[in-house]
Structures are given as C-alpha cells and as structure tokens.
ROSE-4610 file (N, C-alpha, C; in Angstrom, 1 decimal, always signed):
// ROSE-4610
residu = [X/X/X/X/X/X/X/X/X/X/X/X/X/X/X/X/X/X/X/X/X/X/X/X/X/X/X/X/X/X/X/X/X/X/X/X/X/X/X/X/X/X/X/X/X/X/X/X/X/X/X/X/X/X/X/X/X/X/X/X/X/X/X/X/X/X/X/X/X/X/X/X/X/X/X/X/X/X/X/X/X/X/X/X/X/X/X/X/X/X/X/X/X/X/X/X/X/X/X/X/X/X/X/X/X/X/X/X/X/X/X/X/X/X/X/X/X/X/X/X/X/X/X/X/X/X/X/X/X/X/X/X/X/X/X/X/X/X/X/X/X/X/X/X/X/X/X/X/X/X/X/X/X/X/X/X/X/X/X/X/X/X/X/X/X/X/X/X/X/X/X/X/X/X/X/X/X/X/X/X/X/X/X/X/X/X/X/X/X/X/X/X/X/X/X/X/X/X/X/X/X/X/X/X/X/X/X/X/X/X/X/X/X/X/X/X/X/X/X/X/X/X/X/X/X/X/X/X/X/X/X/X/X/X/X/X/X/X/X/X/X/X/X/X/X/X/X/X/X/X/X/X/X/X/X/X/X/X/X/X/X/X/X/X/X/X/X/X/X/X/X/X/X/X/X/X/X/X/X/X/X/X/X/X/X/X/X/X/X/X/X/X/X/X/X/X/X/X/X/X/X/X/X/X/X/X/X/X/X/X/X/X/X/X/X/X/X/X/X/X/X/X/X/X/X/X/X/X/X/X/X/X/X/X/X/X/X/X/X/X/X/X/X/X/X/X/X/X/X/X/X/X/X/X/X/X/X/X/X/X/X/X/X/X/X/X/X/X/X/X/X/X/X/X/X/X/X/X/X/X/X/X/X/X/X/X/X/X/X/X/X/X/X/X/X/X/X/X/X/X/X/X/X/X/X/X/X/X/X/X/X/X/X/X/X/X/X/X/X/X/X/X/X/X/X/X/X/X/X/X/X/X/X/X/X/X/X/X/X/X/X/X/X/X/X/X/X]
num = [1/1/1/2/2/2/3/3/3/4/4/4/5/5/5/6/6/6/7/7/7/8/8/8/9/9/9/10/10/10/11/11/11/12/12/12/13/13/13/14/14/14/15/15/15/16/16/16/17/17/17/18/18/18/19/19/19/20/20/20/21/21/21/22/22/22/23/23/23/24/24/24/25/25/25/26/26/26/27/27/27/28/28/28/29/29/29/30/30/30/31/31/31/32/32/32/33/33/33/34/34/34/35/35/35/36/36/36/37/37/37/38/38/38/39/39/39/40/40/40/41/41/41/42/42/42/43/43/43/44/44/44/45/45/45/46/46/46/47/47/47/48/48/48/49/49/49/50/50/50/51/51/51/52/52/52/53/53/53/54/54/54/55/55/55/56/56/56/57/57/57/58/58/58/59/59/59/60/60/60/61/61/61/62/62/62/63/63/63/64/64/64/65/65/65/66/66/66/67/67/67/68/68/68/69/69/69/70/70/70/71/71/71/72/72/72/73/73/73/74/74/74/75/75/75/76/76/76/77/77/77/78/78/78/79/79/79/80/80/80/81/81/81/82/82/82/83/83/83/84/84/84/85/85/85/86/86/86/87/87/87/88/88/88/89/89/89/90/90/90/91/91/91/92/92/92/93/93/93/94/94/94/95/95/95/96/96/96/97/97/97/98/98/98/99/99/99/100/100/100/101/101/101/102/102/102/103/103/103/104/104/104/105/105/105/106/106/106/107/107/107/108/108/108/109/109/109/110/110/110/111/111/111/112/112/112/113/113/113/114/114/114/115/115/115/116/116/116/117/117/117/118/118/118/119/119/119/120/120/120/121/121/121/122/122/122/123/123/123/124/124/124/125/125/125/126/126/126/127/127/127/128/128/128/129/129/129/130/130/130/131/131/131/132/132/132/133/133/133/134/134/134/135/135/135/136/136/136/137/137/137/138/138/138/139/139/139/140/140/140/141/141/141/142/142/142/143/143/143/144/144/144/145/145/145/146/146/146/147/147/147/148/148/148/149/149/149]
x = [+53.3/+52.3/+53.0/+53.8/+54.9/+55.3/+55.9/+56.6/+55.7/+54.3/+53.0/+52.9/+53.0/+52.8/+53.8/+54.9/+56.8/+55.9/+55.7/+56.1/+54.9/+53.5/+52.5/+52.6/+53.6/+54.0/+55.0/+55.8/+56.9/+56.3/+55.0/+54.5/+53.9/+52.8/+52.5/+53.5/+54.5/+55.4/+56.3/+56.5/+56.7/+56.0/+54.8/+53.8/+53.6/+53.9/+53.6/+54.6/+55.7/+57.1/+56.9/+56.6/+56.4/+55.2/+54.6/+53.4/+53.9/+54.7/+54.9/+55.8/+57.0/+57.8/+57.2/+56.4/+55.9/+54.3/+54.0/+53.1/+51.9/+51.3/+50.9/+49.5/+49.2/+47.5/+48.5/+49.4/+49.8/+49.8/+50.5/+50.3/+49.3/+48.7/+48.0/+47.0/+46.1/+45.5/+45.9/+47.0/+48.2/+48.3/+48.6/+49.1/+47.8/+46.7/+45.1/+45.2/+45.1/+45.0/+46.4/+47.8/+48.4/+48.1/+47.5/+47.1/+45.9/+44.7/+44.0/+44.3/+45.3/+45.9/+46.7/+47.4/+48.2/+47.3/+46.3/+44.9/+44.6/+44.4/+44.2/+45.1/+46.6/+47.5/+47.9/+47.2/+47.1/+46.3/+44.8/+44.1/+44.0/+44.7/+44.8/+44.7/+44.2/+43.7/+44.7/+44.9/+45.8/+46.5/+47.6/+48.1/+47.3/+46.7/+45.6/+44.8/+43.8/+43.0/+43.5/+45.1/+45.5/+45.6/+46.3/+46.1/+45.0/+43.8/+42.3/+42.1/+42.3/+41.7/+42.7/+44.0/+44.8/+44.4/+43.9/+43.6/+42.1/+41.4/+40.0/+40.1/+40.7/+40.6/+41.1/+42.7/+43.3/+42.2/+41.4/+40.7/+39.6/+39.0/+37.9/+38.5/+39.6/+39.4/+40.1/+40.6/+40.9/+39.5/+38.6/+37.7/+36.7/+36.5/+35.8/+36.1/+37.6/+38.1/+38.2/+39.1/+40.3/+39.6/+38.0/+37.6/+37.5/+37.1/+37.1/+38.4/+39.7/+40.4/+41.2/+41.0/+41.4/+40.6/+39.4/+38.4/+38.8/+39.2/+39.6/+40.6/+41.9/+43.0/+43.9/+43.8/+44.3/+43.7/+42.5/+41.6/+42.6/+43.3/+44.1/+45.6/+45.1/+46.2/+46.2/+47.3/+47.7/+48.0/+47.8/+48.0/+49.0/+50.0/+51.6/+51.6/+52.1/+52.2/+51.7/+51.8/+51.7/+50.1/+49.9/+48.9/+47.1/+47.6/+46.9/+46.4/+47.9/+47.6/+46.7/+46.4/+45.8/+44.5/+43.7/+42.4/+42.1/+43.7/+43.2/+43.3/+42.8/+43.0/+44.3/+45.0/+46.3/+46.0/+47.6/+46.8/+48.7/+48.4/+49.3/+50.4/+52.0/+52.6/+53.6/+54.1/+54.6/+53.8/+53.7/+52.6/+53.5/+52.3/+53.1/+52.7/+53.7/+53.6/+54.9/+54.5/+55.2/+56.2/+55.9/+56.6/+57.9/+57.8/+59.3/+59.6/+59.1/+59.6/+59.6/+58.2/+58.3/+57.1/+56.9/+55.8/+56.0/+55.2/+54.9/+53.9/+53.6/+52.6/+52.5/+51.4/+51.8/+50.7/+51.2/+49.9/+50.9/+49.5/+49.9/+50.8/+51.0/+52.3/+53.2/+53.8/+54.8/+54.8/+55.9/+56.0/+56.7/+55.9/+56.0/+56.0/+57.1/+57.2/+55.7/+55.9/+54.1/+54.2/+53.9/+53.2/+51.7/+51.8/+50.0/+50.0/+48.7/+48.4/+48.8/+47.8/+48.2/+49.4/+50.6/+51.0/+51.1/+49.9/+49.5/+49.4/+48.3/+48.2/+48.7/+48.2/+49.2/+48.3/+48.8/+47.8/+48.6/+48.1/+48.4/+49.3/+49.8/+49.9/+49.0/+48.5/+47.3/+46.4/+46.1/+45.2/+44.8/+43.8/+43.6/+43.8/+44.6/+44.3/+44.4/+43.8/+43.6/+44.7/+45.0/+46.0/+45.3/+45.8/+45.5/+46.8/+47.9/+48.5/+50.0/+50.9/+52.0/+53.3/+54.4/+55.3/+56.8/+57.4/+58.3/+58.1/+59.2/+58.6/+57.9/+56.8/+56.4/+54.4/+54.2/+52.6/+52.0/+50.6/+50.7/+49.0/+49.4/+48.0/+46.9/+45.7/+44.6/+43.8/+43.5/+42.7/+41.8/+41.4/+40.7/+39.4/+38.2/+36.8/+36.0/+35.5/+34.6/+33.1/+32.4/+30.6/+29.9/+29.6/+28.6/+27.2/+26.6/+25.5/+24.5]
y = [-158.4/-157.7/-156.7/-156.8/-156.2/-155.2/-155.3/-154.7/-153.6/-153.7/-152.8/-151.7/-152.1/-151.5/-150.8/-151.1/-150.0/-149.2/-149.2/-148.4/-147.3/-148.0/-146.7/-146.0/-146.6/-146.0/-145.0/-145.1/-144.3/-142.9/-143.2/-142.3/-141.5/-141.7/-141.0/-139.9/-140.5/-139.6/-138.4/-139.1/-138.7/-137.0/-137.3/-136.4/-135.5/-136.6/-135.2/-134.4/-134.6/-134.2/-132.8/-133.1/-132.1/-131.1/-131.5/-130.5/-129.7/-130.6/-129.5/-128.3/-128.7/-127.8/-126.8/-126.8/-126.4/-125.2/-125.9/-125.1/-124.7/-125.0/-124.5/-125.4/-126.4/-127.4/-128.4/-128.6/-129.2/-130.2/-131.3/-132.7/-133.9/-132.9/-133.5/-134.2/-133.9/-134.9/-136.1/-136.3/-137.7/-138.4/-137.6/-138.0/-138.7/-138.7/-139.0/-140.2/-140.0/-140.8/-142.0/-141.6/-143.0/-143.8/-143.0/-143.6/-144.5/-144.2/-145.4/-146.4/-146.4/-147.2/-148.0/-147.3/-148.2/-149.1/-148.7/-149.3/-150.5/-150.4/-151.2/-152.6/-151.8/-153.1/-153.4/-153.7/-154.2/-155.1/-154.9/-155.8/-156.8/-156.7/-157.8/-157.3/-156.2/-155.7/-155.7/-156.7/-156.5/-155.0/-155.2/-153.4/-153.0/-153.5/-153.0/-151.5/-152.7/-152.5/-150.8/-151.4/-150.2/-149.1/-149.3/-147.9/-147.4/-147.7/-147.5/-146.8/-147.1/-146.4/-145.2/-145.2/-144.3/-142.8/-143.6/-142.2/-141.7/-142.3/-142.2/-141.2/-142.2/-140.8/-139.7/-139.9/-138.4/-137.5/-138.1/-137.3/-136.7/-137.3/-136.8/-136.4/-136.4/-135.2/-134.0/-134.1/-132.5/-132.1/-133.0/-132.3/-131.2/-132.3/-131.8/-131.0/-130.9/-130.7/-129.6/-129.5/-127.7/-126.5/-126.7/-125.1/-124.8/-125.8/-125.5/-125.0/-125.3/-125.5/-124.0/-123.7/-122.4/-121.4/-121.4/-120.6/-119.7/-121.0/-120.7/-120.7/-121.3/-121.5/-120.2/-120.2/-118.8/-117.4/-117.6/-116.0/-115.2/-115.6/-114.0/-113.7/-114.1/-113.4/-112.0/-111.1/-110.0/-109.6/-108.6/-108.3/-107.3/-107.5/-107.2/-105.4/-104.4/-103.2/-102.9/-103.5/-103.7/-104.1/-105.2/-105.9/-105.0/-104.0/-103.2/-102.0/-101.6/-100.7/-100.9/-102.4/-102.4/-102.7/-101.3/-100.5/-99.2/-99.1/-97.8/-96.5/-95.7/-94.3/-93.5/-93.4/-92.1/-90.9/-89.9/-88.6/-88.8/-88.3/-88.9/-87.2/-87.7/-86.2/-86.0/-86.6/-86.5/-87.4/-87.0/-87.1/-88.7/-89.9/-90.9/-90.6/-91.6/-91.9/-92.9/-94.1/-95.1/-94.8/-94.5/-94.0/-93.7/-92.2/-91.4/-92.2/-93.4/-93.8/-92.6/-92.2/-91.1/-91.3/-90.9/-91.1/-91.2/-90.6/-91.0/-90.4/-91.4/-91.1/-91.1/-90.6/-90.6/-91.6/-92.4/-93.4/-93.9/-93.6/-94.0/-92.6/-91.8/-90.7/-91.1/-92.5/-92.4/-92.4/-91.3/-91.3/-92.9/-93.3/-94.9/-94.3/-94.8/-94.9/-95.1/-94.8/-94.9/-95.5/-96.3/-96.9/-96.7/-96.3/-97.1/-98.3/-98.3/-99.8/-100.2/-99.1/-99.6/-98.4/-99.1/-98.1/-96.6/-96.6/-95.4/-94.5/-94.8/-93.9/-93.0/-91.8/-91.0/-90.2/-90.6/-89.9/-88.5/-87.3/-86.4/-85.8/-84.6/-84.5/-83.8/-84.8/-83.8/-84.9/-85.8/-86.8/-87.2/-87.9/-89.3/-91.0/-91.9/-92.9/-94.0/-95.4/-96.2/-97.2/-97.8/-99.1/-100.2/-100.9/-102.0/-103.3/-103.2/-103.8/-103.2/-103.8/-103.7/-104.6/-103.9/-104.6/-104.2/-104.9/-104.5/-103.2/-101.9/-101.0/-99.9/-100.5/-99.7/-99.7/-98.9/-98.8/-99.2/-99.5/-99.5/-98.8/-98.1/-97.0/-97.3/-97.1/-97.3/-95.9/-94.6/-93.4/-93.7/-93.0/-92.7/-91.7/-92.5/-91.3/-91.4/-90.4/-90.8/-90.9/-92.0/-92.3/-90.9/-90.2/-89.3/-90.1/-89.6/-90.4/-89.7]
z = [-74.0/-73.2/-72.3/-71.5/-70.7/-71.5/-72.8/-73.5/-73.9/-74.2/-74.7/-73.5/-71.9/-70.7/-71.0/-71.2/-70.8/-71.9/-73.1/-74.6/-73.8/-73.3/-73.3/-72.0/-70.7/-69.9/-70.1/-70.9/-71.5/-72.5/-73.4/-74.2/-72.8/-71.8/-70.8/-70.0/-69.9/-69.4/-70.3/-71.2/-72.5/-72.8/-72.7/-73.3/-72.1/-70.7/-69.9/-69.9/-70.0/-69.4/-71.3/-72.4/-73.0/-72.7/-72.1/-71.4/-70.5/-69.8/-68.3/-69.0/-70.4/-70.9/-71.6/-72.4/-73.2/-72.8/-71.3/-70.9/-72.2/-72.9/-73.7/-74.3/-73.5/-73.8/-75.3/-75.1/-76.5/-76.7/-75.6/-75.6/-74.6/-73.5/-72.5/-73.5/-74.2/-74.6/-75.0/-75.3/-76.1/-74.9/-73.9/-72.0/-71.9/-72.3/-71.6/-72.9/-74.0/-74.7/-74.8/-73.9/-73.8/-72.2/-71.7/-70.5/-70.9/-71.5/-71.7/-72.6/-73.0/-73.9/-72.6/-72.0/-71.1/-70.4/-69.9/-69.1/-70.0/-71.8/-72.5/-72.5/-72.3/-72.4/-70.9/-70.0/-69.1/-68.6/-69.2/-69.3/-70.3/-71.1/-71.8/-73.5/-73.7/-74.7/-76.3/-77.3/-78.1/-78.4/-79.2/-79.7/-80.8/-81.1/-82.8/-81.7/-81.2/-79.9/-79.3/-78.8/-78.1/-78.7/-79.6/-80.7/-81.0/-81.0/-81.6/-80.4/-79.2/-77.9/-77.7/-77.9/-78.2/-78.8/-80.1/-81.1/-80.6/-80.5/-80.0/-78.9/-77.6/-76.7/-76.7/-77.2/-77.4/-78.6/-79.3/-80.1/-79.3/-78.5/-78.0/-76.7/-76.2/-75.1/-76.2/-77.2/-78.1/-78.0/-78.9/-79.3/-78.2/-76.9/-75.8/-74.6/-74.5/-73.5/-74.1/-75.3/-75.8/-75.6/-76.2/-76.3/-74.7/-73.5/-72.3/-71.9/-71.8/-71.6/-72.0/-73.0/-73.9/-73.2/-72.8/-72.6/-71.0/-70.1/-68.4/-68.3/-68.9/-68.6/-69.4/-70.6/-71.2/-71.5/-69.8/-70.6/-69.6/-68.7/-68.4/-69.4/-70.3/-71.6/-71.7/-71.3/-71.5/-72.7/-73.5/-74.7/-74.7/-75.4/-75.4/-76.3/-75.8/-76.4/-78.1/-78.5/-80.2/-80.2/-79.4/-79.6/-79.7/-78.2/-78.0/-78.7/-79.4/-80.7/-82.4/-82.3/-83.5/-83.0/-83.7/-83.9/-83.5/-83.0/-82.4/-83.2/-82.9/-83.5/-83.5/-84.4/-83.8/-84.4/-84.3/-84.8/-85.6/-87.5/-88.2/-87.5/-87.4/-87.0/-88.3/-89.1/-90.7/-91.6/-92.4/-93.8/-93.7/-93.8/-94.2/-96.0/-96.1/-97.9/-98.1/-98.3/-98.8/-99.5/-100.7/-102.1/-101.4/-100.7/-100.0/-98.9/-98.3/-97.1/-96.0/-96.2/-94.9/-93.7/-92.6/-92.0/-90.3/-89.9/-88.3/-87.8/-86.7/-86.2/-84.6/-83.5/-81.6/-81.3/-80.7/-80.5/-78.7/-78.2/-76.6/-76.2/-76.3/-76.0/-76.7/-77.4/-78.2/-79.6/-80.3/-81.4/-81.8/-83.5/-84.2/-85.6/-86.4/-87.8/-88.1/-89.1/-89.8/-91.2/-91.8/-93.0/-93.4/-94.6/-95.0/-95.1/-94.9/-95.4/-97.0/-97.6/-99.5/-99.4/-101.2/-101.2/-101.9/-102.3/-103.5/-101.7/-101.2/-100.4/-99.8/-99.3/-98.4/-97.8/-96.3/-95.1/-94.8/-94.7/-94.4/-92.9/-92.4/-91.3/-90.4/-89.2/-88.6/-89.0/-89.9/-89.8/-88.9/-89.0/-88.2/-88.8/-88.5/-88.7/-88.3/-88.3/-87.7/-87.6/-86.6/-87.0/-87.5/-88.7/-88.8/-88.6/-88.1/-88.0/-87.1/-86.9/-86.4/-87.4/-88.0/-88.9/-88.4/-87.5/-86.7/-85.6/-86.0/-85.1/-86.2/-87.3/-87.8/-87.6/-87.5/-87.6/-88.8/-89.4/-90.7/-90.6/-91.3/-91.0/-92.0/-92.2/-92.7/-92.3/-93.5/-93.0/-92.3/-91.3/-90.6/-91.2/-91.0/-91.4/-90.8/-89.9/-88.7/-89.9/-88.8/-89.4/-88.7/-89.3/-89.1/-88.6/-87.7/-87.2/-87.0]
C-alpha cells in the first residue's frame, strides 16, 4: 500500500516536472489523473482500482479541459514571418517556372525565391500570385485570378 503512494506520488511529480519543461498542455492531465490515483491508494483503493481511476481521469480532464485550455491559454500565439505570408497576394518579379529553377517574387518589401505550386506551371513577370505555402526560403506560388464581382 505505501509502495502504491511512493509510485503515484512519484508519477505526479514526474508529469509535473515534464509540464513545467515542456510548457506545452502535454502532461498535466496524467499529473491530475496520478493524483487521483494517489488519492485512490491512500484510501485503501486496490492498484487494479488505481489504474482505472488513473486512465479515467486523465481521460476526462483531456477530453474536457484541452479544447478550454487551447482556446485561453494559447490564443496569444504570434504567427512567425512565413506564417503570415501564406494567403497572401504578391506581385511575381522573375517569371517563376520550375522546369529552369527560376523565379521570385516581393512579398512584405522583401524579395523570396518563388516556386509554383505544380510543376508544369509558370507564372509570369508582373503577375499576381498567391502563397500557398512556405518550403525553406522559398515561396510556393499558386496564380493569382481576381473573382470579378
């Protein structure tokens, strides 16, 4: 019984001590779910028992807690230089085209290698087109065609 307290006292710290490292909602539910386990093996509660209360809670504070948790705790996530460029519009300044490995484009005031997206394609110079992605320091372009409205 003693020995059930050390093991689920040890997993609680355990899981916090990777939480606090990791910063990142990764293990706190395990930390909740070995703490009522430790609660279990203190009252008397066999280890079958403990493990069942174990998986149980850490499953239901995932389930109930995360999307809250995700929602308040990571909404001032900053979106990193790249991140911000995909959707946006640029203006193409060398004809990309796969084929020749040629291409660029000014997105933000800075000139970015340019890719299409497919590789048959080839966006002209003086285009417009859209990012769909970021692939190191390259752009990967997708034409641009405004909806007439």
């Amino acid at each position: 019984m003693e020995k059930d307290i050390m093991i689920w006292l040890g997993l609680v710290l355990l899981f916090l001590i990777i939480e606090i490292a990791t910063v990142g909602l990764t293990s706190i539910w395990l930390a909740g779910g070995s703490l009522a386990a430790l609660i279990a093996a203190t009252v008397g509660a066999g280890p079958v028992l403990q493990i069942v209360i174990f998986l149980a809670v850490s499953f239901l504070l995932l389930v109930f807690t995360r999307p809250f948790a995700k929602k308040y705790i990571n909404s001032q996530h900053v979106k990193t230089n790249y991140e911000e460029l995909i959707g946006e519009v640029v203006k193409v300044t060398e004809t990309v085209d796969n084929l020749e490995q040629t291409g660029s484009a000014l997105a933000k005031g800075l000139e970015w290698t340019a890719r299409a997206e497919e590789d048959g394609e080839k966006i002209e110079k003086g285009a417009l087109a859209r990012v769909v992605d970021v692939s190191g320091v390259k752009l990967i372009l997708k034409r641009y065609e405004e909806v007439e409205k």
